[in-house]
N, C-alpha and C positions, 0 to 999 in steps of 0.2 A: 549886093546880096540878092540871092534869088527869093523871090515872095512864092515864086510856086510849090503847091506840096510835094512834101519829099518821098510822102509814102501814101500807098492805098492799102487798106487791111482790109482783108476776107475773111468772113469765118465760115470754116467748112466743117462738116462732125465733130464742133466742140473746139476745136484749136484753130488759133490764129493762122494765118498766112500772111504774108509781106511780100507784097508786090510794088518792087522800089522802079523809079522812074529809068533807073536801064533795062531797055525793051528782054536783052538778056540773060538778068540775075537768076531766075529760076528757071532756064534752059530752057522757055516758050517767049516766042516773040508775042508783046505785049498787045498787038493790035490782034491777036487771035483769041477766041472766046471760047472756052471748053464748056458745053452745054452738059450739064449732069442726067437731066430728066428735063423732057417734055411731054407732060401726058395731054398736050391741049385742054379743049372746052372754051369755054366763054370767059370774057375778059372779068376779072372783077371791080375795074377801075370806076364804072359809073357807079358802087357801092360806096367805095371812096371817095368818089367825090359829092356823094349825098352828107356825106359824115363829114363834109369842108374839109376832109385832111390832107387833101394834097391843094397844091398851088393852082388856082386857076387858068386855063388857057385859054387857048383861039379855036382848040378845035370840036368840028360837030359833035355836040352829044352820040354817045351810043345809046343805038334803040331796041330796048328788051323786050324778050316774045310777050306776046300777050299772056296774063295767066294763062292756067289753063282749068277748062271748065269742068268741074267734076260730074262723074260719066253718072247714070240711072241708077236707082237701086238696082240689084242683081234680081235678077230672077230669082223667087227663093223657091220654086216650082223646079225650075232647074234644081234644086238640091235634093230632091225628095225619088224614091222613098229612101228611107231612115233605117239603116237595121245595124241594132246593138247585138252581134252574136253572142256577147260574153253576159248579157243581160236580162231577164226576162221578169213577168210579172211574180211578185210572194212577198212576203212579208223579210223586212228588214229589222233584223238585231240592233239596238241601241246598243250604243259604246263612243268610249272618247277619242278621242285626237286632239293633237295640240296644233296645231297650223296656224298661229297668230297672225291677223292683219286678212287672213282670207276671208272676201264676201259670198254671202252666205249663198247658196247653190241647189235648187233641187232637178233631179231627174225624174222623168213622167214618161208614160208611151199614149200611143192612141187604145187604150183599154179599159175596162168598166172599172177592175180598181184606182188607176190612174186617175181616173175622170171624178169619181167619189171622194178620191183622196184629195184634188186639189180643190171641187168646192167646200171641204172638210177646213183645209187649212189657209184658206185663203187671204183671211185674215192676216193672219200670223206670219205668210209668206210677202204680202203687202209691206206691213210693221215692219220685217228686216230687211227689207229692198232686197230679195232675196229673186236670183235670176235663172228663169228656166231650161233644162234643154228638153227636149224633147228626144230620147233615143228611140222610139218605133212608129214610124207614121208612114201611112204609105199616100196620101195624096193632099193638094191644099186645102180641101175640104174638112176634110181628119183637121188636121194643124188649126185651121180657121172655127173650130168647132171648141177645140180646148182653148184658144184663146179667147172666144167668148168667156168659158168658165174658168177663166183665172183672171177677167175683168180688167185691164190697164198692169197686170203684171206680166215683163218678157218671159217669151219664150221663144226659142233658137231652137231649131231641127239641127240638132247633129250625132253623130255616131260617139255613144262614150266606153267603148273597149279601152283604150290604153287609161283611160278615169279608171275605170270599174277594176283593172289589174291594180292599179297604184294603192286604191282605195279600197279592196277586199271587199269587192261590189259584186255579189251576183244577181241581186234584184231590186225592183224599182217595183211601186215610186221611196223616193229617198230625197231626204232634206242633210245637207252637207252646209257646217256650220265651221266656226275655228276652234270648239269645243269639242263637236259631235257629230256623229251619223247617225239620226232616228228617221221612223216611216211616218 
């Protein structure tokens, strides 16, 4: 009686294949290897074998890149100036929205209402972790000025044109809640 196996099974998109020990049952000689995809990269076997799940051998460990070191804060001077076209200083309309689970958000620029308005709410903007952008600031001084006055609360320079369309936004400043838009 033969102890050797009689069959090797593949599985290829779902369905079986049987590849029996004559080299010819399915019209390819058995010693040939039809490669589907190779998209290379790095081996993942030293993964495997952190996790003991393969067999251990004899041969030299593979040696992985060193992390790698995460680069500088960005210039955020490089990002500046700041200009929201869709957006300028006036009074905002209270009204609701339903946006459940959104953290709360306000917009400022470098301007006298802005400036008045966030030592005004400062408080309040603290209490909701409530995170700033900044849509009009023309240098890091401007930016480093209002962030004195809004004291350990973020604020981010960036442009909120596609906000201000989504949100029916034409003036700042403006506190965006998952309730509400008030000034």
């Amino acid at each position: 009686m033969n102890t050797r196996p009689l069959a090797l099974v593949m599985w290829c998109c779902g369905s079986g294949v049987l590849a029996s020990e004559n080299p010819t049952a399915l019209g390819t000689p058995a010693s040939q290897l039809i490669v589907v995809a190779d998209l290379g990269g790095a081996s993942a076997l030293p993964y495997y074998r952190a996790l003991n799940l393969l067999p251990a051998r004899t041969e030299p460990p593979v040696s992985l890149p060193p992390p790698q070191v995460p680069r500088s804060k960005p210039d955020e001077a490089a990002l500046l100036p700041v200009h929201s076209a869709h957006l300028t200083p006036g009074p905002v309309s209270r009204r609701i929205i339903r946006a459940p689970g959104l953290t709360p958000f306000f917009l400022v620029g470098d301007d006298p209402r802005s400036r008045a308005w966030i030592t005004a709410h400062r408080d309040t903007l603290q209490r909701l972790g409530a995170v700033g952008f900044v849509v009009q600031v023309e240098s890091i001084e401007a930016l480093a000025t209002l962030r004195a006055l809004a004291r350990g609360i973020t604020l981010a320079p960036a442009s909120a044109d596609d906000l201000a369309r989504r949100l029916h936004l034409t003036h700042y400043p403006a506190l965006v809640t998952a309730t509400g838009i008030e000034q």
